[in-house]
C-alpha positions as CSV (number, residue, x, y, z in Angstrom):
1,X,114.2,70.0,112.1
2,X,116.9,72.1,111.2
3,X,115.7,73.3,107.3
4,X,111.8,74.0,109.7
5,X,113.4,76.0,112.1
6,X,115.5,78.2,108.6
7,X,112.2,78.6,107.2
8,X,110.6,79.8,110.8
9,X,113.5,82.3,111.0
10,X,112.7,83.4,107.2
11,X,108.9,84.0,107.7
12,X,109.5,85.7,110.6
13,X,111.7,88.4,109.6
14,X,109.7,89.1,106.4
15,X,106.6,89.6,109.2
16,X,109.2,92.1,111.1
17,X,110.5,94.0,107.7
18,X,106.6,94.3,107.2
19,X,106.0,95.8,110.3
20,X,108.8,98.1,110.2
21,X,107.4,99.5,107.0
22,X,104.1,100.3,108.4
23,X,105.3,101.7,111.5
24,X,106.7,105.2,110.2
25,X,103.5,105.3,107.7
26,X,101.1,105.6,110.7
27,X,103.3,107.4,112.7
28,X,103.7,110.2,110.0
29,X,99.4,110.0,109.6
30,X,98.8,110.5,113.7
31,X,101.6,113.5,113.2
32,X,100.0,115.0,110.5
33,X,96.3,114.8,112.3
34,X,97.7,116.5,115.2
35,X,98.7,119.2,113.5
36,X,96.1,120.0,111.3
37,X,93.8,120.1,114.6
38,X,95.9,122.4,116.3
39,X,95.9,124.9,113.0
């Protein structure tokens, strides 16, 4: 039960780190957007 839970653990940060990654990309995209619509 012990080595499941490890693995849980495991898979779920690498779903976090993934998430964390794509976070800024969109965030910098919206920003960009913005701007160009108020120019």
């Amino acid at each position: 039960m012990l080595d499941q839970r490890v693995g849980h653990v495991a898979e779920h940060s690498q779903t976090v780190a993934a998430r964390a990654v794509q976070f800024p990309q969109t965030m910098t995209v919206t920003h960009f957007s913005f701007l160009d619509s108020k120019f």
